[in-house]
Every structure is written in C-alpha cells, then in structure tokens.
N, C-alpha and C positions, 0 to 999 in steps of 0.2 A: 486446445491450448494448454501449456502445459509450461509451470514454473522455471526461471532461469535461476541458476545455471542448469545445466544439464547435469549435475552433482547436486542435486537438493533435496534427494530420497535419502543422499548422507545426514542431512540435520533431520528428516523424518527416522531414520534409524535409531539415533542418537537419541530423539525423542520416547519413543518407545523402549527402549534401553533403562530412561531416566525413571519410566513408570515402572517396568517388569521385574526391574534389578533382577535376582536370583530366579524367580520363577513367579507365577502369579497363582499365588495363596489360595484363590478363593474359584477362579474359571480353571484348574488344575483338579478342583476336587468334578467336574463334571465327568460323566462317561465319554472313555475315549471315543465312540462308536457315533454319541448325539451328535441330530446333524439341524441345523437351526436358519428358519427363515427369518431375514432381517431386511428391514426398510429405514433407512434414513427420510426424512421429515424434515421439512423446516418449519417453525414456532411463528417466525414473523414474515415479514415482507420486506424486501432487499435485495440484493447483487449478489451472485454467488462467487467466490473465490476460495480456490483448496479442493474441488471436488476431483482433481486430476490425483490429489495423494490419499485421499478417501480411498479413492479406488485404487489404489497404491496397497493402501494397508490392507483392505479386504477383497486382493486379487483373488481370482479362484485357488484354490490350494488339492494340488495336486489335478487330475486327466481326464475324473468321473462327472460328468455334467448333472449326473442324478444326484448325486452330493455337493458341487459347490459350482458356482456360477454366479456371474457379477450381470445386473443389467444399470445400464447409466442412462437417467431420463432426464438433466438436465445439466449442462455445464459451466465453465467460467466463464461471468460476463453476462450471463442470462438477468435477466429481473424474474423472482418470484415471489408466491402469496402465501400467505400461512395456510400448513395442510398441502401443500405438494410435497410428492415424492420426488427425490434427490436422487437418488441411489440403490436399488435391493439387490437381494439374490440370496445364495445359499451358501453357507461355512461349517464345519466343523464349530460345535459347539466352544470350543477352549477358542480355538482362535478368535472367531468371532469378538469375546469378550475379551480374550486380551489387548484386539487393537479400538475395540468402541472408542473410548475415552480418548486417545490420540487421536483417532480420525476426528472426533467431535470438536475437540480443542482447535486443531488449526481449520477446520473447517467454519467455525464460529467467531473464531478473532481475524482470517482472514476476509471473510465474507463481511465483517463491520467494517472492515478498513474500504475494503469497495462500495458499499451502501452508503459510508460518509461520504467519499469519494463520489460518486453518484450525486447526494444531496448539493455539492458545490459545483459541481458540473453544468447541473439545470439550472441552477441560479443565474450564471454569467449566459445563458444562450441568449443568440442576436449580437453577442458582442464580440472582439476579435482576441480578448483572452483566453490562454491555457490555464487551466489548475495545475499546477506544478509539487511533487512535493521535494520532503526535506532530507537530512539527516539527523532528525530525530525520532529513530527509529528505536526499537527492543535491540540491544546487543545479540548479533549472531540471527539473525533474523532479520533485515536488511534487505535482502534481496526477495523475500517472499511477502513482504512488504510493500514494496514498491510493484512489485506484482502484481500483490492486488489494489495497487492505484490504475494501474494499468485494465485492471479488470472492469474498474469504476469509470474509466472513461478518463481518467487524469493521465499525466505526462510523468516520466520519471525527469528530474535533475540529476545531478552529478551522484554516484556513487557513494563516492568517497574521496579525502582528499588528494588523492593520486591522479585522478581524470577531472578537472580541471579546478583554475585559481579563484580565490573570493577571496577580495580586499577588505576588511570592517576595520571599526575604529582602530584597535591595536595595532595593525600594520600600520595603517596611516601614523598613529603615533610614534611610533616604532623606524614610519622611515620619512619623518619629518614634513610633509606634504602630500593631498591628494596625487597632484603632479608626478612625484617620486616613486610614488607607492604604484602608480598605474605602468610606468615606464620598469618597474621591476618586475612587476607584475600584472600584464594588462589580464583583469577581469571582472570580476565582482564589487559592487562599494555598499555600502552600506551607511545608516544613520548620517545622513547628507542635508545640507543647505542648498538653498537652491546654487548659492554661488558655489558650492562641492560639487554639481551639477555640473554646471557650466565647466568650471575646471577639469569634473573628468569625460567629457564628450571631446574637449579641445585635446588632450592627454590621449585621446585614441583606447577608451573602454569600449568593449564590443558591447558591456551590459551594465546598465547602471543600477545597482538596488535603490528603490524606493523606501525605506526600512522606518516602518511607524513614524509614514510621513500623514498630514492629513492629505484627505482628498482634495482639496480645493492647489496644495502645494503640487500636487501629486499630477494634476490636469498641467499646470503652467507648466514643469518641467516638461512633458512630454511633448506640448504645445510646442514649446521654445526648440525641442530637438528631436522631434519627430522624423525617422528615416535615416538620421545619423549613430543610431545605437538601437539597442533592444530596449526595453523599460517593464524593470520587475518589481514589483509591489510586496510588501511581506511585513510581517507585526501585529501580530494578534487578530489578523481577519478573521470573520466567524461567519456562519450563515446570513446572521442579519445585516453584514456588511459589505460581503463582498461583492455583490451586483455593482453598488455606489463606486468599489475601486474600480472595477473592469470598465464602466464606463468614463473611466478619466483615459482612458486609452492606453493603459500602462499592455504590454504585451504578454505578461506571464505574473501570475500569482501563486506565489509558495506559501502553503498552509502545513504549519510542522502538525498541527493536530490529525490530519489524517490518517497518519501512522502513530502518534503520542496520548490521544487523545479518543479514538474510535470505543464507542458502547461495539461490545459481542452483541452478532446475530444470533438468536436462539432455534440449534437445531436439539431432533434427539431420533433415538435408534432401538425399533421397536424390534422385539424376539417373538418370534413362535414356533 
C-alpha cells in the first residue's frame, strides 16, 4: 500500500531538500567507502503509516547487494509492539544518515495519525458509524494525511473544497435560509436546530451535519429521518465521547483531531 497521489515522493523530496540544503555537514565528513547496517524500530505500540517512503528514502543505492539492500518486515496498516523491526538493510554510510531523520519524521507523525485513527475506530464497533476525517490538516500534507487515516481504519471526506459542497452558518446567512442555501447548494449543513433539520431533509440535502449537537438532539433528528439523508455528527468528539454519538445512529463522524491533533509514534534507527 502505497500513499496517493502517485506524486508524493515530490513532497518526500522536497522534505529532504528542506533538511540537506547545501550538503550534510556532519554524514559528509564520514568515509566515502563505510558501508552501515541499519534497522528501524518502533518505541511504542500502534498502526504503521509511511513505511512505503521509509523505504523510499533508504532504497538500495546502487546494483551491489553486499553493500546495500533494503528488507521490509512490516507495512501500512499493520498494528505493532514496542521492539519490532520495521525496516533494515544495508547503505552507504553518508546516505544512510542523510535520509534517517526524514524517514523518521513522516514515519512517526504519520504512524500517530493512524494509531489515533485506530483508537476511534474500535471505539464505535457494533455500530453502523464511519470515523470520517476533516480538513484540518498540516498545509501541503493533506493527502498523506488522510492516508494515514486510511491506514487507521478511518474513511477519508472530501478533499478539499473543489470535490464537494458544505453549507455552515455563513452560507446560510449569506443566502438568507436553510431552504436557499440547500437549493444553491445541496450538501453539508451544519450548527442546526432540529427545526434546520427538518427544513434541510424537506430542501433535498443528501447530508445533513449534526455540528455540536448533543446526543440526545442528535438521536431525535435521525429518528425523525432516518433513510432520507445520510446523518454526520461532528464538534469536539474525543474518545470518551464518541461511542455515545455513533450510537444515536448518526451515519458518519468527522473528527478534525485526527490529522490536527495526533501524539507522534515513537520510532528510531539503529547503525552498525
């Protein structure tokens, strides 16, 4: 399994770019000849996501299999323990070190986005809710992102706002009625009464946001239109909460903390 787009080794470029600038001060003064056994390690317990650009950064370099060679022992999507190996093989000393810390980096931030991901996944089972996430993502990182929700067992939403409509307040105010605002734009709604409710199922919304509704509000809307829309739940859910929303039978729950909010996985990358 391997990150979309199919251009995403350009932002792993780029990344390494931002570390190396001119040249790398310190794995430059090594012998060009050292040739160095390394193993990746995970620290904790979690979902792996990024080990496809791990081994990206530390492909074999160059034809000699007695000098460099990659073996991959587990990948995206896996659950693992502290004290497995991830990834080893053999590098050129310089390279080796000039891509560790990149590889480590998105290996460790994407790996927590799926681990959290993970963590709200298991929460809702038995019940007919998706974890969905947001756009609130890192700028320029968006797609590896959601990636690894994807890794974590979550659903991706919409993109961005090019692939599809979300009504909130401001539009509503902006075009004078739930009614107006769905007929301009039938999609999203958000921060709703129940009677905003009613208004946008009658209105023809395919989805109606539930948006830091409680749960008790949150069950009656669905109750009341159940089969006639999709029903998405969203506003500060956390772990200790969201079982309670999924079972009001809302159909999808977006949690922006999963990309905004993820603790780093703790790997690291031993030499010998």
């Amino acid at each position: 399994m391997q990150p979309e787009p199919q251009n995403w080794w350009v932002i792993v470029d780029d990344a390494i770019m931002e570390d190396v600038g001119s040249g790398d001060v310190t794995g430059g003064a090594l012998p060009e000849d050292l040739i160095v056994r390394w193993q990746i390690e995970a620290q904790s317990d979690g979902v792996l996501s990024g080990v496809a650009i791990a081994e990206y950064l530390l492909a074999p370099y160059g034809n000699d299999p007695d000098t460099s060679f990659i073996e991959v022992h587990r990948v995206d999507g896996d659950f693992v323990t502290r004290g497995e190996s991830i990834l080893s093989g053999l590098l050129p000393g310089r390279r080796a070190m000039m891509v560790e810390r990149t590889a480590l980096n998105f290996l460790m931030h994407m790996s927590g986005v799926a681990t959290l991901t993970d963590q709200f996944v298991r929460r809702i089972e038995g019940t007919n809710a998706k974890i969905v996430d947001t756009r609130k993502t890192l700028p320029l990182l968006r797609t590896l992102q959601k990636y690894a929700v994807r890794c974590g067992g979550g659903h991706n939403h919409r993109m961005g706002l090019y692939d599809g409509a979300m009504v909130k307040d401001n539009h509503i105010a902006a075009a004078g009625s739930v009614t107006k605002a769905v007929e301009t734009l039938r999609g999203y709604l958000s921060h709703m009464t129940l009677d905003q409710v009613d208004e946008a199922v009658a209105a023809g919304a395919d989805v109606v946001l539930l948006d830091n509704m409680d749960p008790f509000m949150m069950r009656e809307a669905v109750k009341a239109h159940k089969g006639k829309c999709l029903f998405e739940a969203s506003g500060g859910i956390n772990l200790d909460t969201v079982r309670g929303v999924a079972q009001t039978g809302v159909d999808l729950i977006s949690v922006g903390a999963l990309t905004h909010s993820a603790t780093a996985m703790s790997f690291h990358m031993e030499l010998r």
